[in-house]
MARZA-326874 format. One record per residue (C-alpha): x, y negated, z; residue number from 1; chain. Coordinates in pm, whole numbers. Example, Ala and Ser with C-alpha at 12.3 -4.5 7.8 and 13.67 -1.06 7.14 Angstrom:
2
<node <1230, 450, 780>, 1, A>
<node <1367, 106, 714>, 2, A>
end
This chain:
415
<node <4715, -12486, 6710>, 1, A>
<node <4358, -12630, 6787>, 2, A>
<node <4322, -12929, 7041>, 3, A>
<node <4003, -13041, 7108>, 4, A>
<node <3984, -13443, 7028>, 5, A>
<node <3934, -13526, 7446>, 6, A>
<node <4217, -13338, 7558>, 7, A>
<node <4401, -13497, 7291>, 8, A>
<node <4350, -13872, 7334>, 9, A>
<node <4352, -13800, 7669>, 10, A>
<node <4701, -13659, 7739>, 11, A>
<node <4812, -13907, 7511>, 12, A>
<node <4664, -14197, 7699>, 13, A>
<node <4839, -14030, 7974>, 14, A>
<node <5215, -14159, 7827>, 15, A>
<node <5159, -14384, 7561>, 16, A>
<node <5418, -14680, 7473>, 17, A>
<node <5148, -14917, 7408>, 18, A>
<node <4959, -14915, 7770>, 19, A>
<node <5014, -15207, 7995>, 20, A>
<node <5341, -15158, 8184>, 21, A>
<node <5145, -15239, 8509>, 22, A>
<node <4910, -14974, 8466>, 23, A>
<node <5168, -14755, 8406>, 24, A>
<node <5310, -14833, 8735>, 25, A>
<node <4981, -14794, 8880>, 26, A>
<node <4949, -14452, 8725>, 27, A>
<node <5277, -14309, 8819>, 28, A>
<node <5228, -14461, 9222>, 29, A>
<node <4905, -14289, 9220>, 30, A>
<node <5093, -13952, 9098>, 31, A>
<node <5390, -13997, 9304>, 32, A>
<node <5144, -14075, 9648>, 33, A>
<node <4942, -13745, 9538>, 34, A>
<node <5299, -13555, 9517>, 35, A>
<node <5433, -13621, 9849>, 36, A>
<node <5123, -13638, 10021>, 37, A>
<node <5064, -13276, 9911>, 38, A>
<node <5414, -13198, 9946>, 39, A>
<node <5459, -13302, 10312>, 40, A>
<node <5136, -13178, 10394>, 41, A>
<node <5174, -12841, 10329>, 42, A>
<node <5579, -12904, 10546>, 43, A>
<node <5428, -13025, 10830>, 44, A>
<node <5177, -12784, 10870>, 45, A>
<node <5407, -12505, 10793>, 46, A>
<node <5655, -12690, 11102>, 47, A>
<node <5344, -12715, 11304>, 48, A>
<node <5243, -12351, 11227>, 49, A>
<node <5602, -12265, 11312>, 50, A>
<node <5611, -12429, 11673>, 51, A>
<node <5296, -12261, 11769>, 52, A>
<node <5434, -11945, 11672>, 53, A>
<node <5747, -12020, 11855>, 54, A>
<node <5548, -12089, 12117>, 55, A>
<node <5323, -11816, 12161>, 56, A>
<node <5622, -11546, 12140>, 57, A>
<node <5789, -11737, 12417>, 58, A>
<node <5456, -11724, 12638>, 59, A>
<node <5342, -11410, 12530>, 60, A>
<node <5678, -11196, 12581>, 61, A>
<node <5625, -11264, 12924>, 62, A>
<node <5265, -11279, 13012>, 63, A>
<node <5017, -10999, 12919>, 64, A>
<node <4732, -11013, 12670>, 65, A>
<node <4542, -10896, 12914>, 66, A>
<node <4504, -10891, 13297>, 67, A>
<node <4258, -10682, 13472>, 68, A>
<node <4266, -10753, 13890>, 69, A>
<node <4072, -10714, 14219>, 70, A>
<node <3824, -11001, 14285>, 71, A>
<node <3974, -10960, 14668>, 72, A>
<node <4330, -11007, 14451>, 73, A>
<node <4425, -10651, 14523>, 74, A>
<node <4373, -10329, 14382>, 75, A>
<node <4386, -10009, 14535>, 76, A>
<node <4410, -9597, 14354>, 77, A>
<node <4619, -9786, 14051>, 78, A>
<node <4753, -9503, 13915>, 79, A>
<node <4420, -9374, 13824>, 80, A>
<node <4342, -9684, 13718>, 81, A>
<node <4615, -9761, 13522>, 82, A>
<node <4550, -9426, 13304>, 83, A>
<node <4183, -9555, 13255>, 84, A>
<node <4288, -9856, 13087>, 85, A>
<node <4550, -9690, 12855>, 86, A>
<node <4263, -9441, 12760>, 87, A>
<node <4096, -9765, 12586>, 88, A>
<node <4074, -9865, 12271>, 89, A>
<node <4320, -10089, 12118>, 90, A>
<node <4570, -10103, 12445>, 91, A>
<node <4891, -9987, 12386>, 92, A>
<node <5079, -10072, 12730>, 93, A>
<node <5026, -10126, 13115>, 94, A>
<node <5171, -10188, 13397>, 95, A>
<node <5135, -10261, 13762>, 96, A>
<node <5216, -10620, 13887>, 97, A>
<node <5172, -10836, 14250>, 98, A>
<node <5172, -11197, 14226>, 99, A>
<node <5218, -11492, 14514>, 100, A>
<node <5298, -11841, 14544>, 101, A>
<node <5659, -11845, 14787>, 102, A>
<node <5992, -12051, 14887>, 103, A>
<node <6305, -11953, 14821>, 104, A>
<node <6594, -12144, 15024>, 105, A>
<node <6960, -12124, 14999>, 106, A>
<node <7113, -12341, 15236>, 107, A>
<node <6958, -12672, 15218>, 108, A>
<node <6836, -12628, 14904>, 109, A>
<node <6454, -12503, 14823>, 110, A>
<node <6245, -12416, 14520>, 111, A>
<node <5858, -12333, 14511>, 112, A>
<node <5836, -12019, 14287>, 113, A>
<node <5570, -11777, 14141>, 114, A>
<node <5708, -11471, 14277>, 115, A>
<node <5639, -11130, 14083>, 116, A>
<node <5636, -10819, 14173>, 117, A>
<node <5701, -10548, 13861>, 118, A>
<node <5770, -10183, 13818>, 119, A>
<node <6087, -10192, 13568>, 120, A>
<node <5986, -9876, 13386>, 121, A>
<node <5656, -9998, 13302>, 122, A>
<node <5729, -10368, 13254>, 123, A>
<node <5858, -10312, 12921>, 124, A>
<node <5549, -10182, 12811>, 125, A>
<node <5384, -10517, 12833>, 126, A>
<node <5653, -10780, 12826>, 127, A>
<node <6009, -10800, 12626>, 128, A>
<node <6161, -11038, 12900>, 129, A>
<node <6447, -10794, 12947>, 130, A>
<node <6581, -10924, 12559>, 131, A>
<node <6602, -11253, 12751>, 132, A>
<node <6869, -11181, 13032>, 133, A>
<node <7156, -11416, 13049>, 134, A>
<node <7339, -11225, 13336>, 135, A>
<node <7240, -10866, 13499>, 136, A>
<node <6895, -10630, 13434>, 137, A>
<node <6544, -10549, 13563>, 138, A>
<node <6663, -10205, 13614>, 139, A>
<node <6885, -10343, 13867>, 140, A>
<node <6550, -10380, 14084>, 141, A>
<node <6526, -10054, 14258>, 142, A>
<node <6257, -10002, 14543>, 143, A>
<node <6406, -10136, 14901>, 144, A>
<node <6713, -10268, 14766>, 145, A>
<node <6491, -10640, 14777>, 146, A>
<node <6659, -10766, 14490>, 147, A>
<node <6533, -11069, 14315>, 148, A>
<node <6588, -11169, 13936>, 149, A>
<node <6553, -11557, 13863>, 150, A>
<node <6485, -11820, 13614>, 151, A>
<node <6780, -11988, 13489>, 152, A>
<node <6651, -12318, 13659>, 153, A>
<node <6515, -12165, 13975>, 154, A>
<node <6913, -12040, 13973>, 155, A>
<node <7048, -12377, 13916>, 156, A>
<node <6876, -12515, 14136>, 157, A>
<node <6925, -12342, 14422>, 158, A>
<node <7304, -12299, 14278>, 159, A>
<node <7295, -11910, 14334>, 160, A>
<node <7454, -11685, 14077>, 161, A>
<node <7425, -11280, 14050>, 162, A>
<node <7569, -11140, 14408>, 163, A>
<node <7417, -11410, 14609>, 164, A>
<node <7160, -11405, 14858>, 165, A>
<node <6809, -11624, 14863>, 166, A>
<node <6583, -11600, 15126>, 167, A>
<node <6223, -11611, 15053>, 168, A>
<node <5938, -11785, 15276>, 169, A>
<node <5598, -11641, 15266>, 170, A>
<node <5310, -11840, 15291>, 171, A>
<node <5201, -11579, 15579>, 172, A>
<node <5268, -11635, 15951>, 173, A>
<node <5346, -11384, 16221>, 174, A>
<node <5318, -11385, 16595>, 175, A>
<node <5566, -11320, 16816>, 176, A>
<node <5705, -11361, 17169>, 177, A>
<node <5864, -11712, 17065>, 178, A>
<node <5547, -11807, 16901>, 179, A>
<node <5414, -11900, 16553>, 180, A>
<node <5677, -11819, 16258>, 181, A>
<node <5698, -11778, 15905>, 182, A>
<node <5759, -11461, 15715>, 183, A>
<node <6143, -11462, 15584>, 184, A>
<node <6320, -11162, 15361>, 185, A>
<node <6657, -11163, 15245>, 186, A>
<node <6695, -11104, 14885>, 187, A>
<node <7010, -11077, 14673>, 188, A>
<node <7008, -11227, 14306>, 189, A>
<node <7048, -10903, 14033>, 190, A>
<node <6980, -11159, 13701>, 191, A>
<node <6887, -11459, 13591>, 192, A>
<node <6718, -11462, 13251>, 193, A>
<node <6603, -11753, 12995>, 194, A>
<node <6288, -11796, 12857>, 195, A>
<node <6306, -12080, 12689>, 196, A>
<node <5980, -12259, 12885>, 197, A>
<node <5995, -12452, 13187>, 198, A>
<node <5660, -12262, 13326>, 199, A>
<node <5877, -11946, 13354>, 200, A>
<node <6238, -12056, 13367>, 201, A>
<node <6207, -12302, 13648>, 202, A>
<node <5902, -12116, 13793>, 203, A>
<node <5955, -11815, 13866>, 204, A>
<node <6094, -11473, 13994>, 205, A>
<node <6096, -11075, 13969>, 206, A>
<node <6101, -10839, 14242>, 207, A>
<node <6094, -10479, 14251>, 208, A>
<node <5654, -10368, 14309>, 209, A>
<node <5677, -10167, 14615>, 210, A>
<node <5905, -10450, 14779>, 211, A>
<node <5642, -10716, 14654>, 212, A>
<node <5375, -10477, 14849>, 213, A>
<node <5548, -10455, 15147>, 214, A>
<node <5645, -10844, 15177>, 215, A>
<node <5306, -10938, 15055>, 216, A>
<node <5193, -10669, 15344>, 217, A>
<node <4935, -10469, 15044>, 218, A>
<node <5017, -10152, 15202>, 219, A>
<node <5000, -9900, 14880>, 220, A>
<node <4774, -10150, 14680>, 221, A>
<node <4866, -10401, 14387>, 222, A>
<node <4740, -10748, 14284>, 223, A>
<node <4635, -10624, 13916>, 224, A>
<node <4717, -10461, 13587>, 225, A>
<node <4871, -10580, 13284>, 226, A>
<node <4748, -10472, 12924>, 227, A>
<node <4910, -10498, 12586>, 228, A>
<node <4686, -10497, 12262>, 229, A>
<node <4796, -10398, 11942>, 230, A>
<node <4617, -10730, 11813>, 231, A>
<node <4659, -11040, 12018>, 232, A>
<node <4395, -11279, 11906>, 233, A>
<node <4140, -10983, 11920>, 234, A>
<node <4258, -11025, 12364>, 235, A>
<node <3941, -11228, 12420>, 236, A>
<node <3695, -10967, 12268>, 237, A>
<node <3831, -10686, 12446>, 238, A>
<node <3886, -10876, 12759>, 239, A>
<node <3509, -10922, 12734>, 240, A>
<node <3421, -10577, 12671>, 241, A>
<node <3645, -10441, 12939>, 242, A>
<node <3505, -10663, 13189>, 243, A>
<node <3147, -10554, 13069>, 244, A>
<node <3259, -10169, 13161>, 245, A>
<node <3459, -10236, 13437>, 246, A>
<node <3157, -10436, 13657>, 247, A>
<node <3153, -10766, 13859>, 248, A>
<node <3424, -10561, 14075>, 249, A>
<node <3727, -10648, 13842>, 250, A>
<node <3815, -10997, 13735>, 251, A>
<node <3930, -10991, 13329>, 252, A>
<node <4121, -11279, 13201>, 253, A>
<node <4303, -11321, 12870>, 254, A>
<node <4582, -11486, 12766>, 255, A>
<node <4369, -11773, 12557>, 256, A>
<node <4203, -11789, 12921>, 257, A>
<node <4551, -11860, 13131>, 258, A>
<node <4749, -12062, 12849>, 259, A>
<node <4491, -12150, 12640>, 260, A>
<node <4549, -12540, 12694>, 261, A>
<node <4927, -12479, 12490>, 262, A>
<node <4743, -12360, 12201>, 263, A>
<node <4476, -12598, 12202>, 264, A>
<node <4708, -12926, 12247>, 265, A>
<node <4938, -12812, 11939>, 266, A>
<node <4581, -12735, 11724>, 267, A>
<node <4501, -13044, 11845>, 268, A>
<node <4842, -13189, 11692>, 269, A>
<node <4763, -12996, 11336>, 270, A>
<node <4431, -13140, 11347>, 271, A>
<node <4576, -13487, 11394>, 272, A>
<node <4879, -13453, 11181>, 273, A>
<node <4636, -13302, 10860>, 274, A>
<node <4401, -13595, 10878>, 275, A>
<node <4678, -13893, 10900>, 276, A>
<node <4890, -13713, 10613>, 277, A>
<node <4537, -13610, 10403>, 278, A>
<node <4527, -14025, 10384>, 279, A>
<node <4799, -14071, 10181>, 280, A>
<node <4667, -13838, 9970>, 281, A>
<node <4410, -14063, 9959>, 282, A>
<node <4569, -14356, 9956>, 283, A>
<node <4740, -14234, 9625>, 284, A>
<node <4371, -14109, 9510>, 285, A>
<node <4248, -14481, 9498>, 286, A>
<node <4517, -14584, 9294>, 287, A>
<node <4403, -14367, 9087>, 288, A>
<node <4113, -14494, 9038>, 289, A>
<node <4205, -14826, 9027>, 290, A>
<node <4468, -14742, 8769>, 291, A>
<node <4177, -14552, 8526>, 292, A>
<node <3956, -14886, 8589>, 293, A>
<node <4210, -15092, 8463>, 294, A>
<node <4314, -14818, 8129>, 295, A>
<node <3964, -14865, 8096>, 296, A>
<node <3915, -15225, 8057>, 297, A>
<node <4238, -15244, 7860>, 298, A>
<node <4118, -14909, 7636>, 299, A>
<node <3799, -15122, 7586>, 300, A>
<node <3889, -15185, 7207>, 301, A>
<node <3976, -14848, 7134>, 302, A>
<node <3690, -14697, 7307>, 303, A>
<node <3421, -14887, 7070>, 304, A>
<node <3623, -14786, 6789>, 305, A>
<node <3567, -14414, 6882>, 306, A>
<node <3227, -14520, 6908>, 307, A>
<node <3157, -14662, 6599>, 308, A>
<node <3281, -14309, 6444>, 309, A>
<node <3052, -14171, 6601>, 310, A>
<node <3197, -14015, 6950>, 311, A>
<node <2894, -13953, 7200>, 312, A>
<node <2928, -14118, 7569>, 313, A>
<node <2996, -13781, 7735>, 314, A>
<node <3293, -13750, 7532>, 315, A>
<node <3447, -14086, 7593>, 316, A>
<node <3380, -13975, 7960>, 317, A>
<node <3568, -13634, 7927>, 318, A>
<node <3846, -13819, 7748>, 319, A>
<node <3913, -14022, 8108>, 320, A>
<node <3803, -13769, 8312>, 321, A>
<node <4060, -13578, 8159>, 322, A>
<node <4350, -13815, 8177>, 323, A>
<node <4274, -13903, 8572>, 324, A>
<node <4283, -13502, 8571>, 325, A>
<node <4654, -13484, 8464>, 326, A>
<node <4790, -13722, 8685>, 327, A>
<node <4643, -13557, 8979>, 328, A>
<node <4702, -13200, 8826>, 329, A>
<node <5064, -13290, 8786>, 330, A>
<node <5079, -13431, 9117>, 331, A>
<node <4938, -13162, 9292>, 332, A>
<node <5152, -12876, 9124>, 333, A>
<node <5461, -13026, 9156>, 334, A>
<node <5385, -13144, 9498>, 335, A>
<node <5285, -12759, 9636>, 336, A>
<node <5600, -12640, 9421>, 337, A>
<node <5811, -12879, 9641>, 338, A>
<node <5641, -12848, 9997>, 339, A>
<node <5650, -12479, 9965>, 340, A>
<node <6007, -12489, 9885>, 341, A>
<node <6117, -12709, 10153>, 342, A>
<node <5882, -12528, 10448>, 343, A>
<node <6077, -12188, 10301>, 344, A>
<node <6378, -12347, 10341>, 345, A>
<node <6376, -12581, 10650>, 346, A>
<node <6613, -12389, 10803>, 347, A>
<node <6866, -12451, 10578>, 348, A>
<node <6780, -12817, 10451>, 349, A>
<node <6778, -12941, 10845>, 350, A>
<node <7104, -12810, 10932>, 351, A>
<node <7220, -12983, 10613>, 352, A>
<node <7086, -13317, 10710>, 353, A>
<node <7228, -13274, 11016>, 354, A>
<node <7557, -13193, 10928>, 355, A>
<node <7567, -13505, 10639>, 356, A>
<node <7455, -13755, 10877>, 357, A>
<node <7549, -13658, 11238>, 358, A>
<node <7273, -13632, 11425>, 359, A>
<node <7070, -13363, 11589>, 360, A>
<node <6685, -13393, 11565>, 361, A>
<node <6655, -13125, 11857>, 362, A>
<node <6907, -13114, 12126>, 363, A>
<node <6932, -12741, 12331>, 364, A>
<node <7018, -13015, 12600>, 365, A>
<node <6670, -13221, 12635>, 366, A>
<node <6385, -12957, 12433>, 367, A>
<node <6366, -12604, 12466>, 368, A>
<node <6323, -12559, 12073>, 369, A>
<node <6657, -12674, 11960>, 370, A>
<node <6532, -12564, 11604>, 371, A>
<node <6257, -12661, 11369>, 372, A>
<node <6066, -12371, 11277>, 373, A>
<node <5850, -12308, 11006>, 374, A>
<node <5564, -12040, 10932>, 375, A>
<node <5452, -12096, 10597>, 376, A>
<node <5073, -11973, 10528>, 377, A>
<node <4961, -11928, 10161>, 378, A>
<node <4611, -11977, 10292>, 379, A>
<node <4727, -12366, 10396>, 380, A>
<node <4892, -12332, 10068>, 381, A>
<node <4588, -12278, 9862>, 382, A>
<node <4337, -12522, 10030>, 383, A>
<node <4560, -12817, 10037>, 384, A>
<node <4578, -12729, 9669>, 385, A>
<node <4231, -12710, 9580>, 386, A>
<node <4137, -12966, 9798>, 387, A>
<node <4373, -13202, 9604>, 388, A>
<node <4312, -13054, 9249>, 389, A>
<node <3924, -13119, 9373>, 390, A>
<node <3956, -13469, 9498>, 391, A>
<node <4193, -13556, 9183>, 392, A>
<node <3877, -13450, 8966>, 393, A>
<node <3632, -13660, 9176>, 394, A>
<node <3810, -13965, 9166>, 395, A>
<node <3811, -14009, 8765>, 396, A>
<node <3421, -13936, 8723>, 397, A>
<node <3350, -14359, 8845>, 398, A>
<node <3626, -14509, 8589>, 399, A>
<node <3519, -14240, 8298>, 400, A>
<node <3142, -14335, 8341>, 401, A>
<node <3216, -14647, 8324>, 402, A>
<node <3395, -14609, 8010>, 403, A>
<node <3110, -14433, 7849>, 404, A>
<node <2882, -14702, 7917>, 405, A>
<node <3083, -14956, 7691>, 406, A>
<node <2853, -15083, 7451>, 407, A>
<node <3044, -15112, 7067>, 408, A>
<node <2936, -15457, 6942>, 409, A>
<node <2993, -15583, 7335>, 410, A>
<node <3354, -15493, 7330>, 411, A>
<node <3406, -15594, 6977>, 412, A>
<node <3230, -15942, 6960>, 413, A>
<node <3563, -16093, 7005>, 414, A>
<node <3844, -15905, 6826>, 415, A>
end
C-alpha cells in the first residue's frame, strides 16, 4: 500500500524509540491535556445543558408560554376571548386565571403567598402541575367550596395538612360599623403539591376562578389568559405578534419576559464554564507546540539530511505539520469518544461514585435537583470537535515553518 513520504516520517516521528524521552513526555502531556480538555468539555456542557432543561420543565409546567391580560389587570367577555386566542396560530391551550399578592394565617403562624385563581378543567391545558401532587387534586377545587391547594413549603410552614383550614388576608379593606378592617375568607386545604422550585413551592397557592373573582371582588371578570404554544422558544415571536393584533388594550408577556433572568444566569454559567475549560485545551495546545519546537531542534540532523536528497521546504513543513496533527487528532477523537460516553451515561457513573465512596454530590435535603442531569447535543458535540481538530492544526504551522527554514550546511557544520 502507497504512503506518501510526509505522512510516513511523520507518524513515525510521532513514536519513535530514538526521540528524547523528555519530548516524549512533552508530546504525550500535550495529547493527554487535549483529551480531557475535550472530554470534559463536551460533560460539562452536556450537565449544564441538562440543568437548564431541568429547569425550564420545572418553570414551564407551571407557568404559561404565554400570558395575554387587561392593562387595568382585569379582563372582562373571556369566554369570547378565550376562543379568539385558541383560533391562533400555533396555540394549542388556554385557560382563564386571577392572580393577587395575599396572607394566609393559621394560628400564629403567617406566609405571604401569590394566590391563583384557576379553572381545573382548563388548567391542564396549559400547565401539568396536577403530575406534581403530593396529597389530594385540583379537581377537588369546585366553585364556592373556597378550597385552597398549597405549596409543600407554604404547607409546612403554616403546619396545615389536607382537611385544615387557612384563612386568607386580602390586601383590600372594608368599612364597617366597627371601622376599618381587612378582608378575611376561610379556606380549607384540598392538596399540597411539589414543584421542585422555591418560587412556586414556598410561594404560592390555587383556588378555584370564580372564588378568586369573588374574593378579589372582579365581579364576572378575570385577571388574564394563559396560552400554550406548540413551540416554546418561538413564545417571544408570537407574543409579539399577538400583542401587535390585539392593540395597546392587552398587555402580552412571555415566559423569556417573566423568568427570563433563570435562563440567562445558567447561559451565563455555560458561557463561563466553556471559556475556563476551552483553556486547558489550550493549555495542552502550547505544549504542543513547545513539544514540536523542541522535535525540531533535536530532528535538526535528520532534517538537513532530507535536504541534501533533495526534499523541498514545504515538505519538511508537511512532515511536522503532520505529526503535531496526530497528536491533536488522537487527542481530540478519543477525547469526544470519552465525553460523549460519560454525558450518555452520567446517570449511571454518578450513582456509582456515589455508592463507592459515600457521599452524595446533591442532597434532596439542601438543592431541589438531587440529580445531575445531562442533555447531550451533537451540535456541542461537533464544534468542540472541529474547534479542537482546527486549533490542533494551527498550532504545528510555527514549529513546521521553522523546520523548513533549516539551512543543510548550518545544521551539519558540526556533526
Amino acid at each position: 500500500m502507497f504512503t506518501p513520504l510526509e505522512l510516513f516520517i511523520g507518524q513515525r516521528y510521532t513514536h519513535s524509540r530514538r526521540r528524547n524521552r523528555f519530548i516524549s513526555f512533552i508530546s504525550f502531556a500535550s495529547m493527554l491535556g487535549i483529551l480531557l480538555g475535550v472530554m470534559v468539555l463536551i460533560t460539562v456542557l452536556s450537565i449544564m445543558n441538562g440543568f437548564e432543561k431541568e429547569l425550564r420543565d420545572k418553570i414551564l409546567g407551571v407557568v404559561s408560554h404565554v400570558t395575554v391580560s387587561g392593562t387595568n389587570g382585569q379582563l372582562a367577555d373571556w369566554t369570547a376571548k378565550i376562543d379568539g386566542l385558541k383560533a391562533q396560530q400555533h396555540v394549542i391551550g388556554a385557560a382563564p386565571y386571577v392572580q393577587k399578592q395575599v396572607m394566609l394565617t393559621n394560628g400564629n403562624l403567617m406566609r405571604g403567598i401569590v394566590l391563583q385563581g384557576i379553572d381545573p378543567k382548563l388548567q391542564s391545558q396549559v400547565s401539568d402541575v396536577n403530575f406534581k401532587m403530593l396529597n389530594g387534586s385540583f379537581s377537588s377545587l369546585a366553585p364556592r367550596d373556597y378550597g385552597i391547594v398549597l405549596g409543600v413549603e407554604v404547607a409546612a410552614a403554616l403546619g396545615v395538612i389536607p382537611g385544615d383550614k387557612v384563612t386568607v388576608i386580602v390586601p383590600q379593606v372594608q368599612v364597617t360599623p366597627a371601622g376599618i378592617l381587612p378582608r378575611l375568607k376561610r379556606f380549607t386545604v384540598t392538596g399540597v403539591y411539589q414543584i421542585g422550585h422555591p418560587e412556586y413551592d414556598g410561594m404560592t397557592g390555587f383556588i378555584e376562578l370564580s372564588d378568586a373573582s369573588r374574593l378579589f371582588r372582579l365581579g364576572e371578570n378575570i385577571g388574564g389568559i394563559r396560552l400554550k404554544l406548540d413551540d416554546l422558544f418561538a413564545a417571544p415571536a408570537i407574543g409579539h405578534e399577538l400583542q401587535t393584533k390585539l392593540g395597546e388594550e392587552f398587555e402580552v408577556v412571555d415566559w423569556s419576559q417573566e423568568h427570563g433572568s433563570f435562563f440567562r444566569a445558567v447561559k451565563t454559567e455555560r458561557i463561563a464554564m466553556s471559556l475556563i475549560l476551552g483553556l486547558v485545551v489550550l493549555v495542552a495546545l502550547f505544549n504542543l507546540v513547545a513539544s514540536l519546537v523542541m522535535t525540531v531542534n533535536d530532528k535538526a540532523a535528520d532534517i538537513a539530511i532530507l535536504r541534501t536528497f533533495g526534499m523541498d521546504a514545504n515538505r519538511i513543513l508537511r512532515i511536522f505539520m503532520i505529526q503535531g496533527s496526530i497528536i491533536g487528532i488522537f487527542g481530540t477523537v478519543v477525547g469526544v469518544a470519552l465525553g460523549v460516553w460519560l454525558s450518555l451515561n452520567i446517570g449511571t457513573v454518578i450513582p456509582f461514585l456515589e455508592t463507592t465512596f459515600g457521599f452524595k454530590i446533591f442532597s434532596a435535603d439542601v438543592f431541589y435537583i438531587s440529580e445531575i442531569p445531562s442533555d447531550m447535543r451533537w451540535s456541542n458535540v461537533i464544534w468542540i470537535a472541529v474547534a479542537s481538530l482546527i486549533a490542533s492544526v494551527l498550532a504545528t504551522i510555527y514549529p513546521a515553518w521553522r523546520a523548513s527554514q533549516i539551512q543543510p550546511a548550518e545544521s551539519l557544520r558540526y556533526e
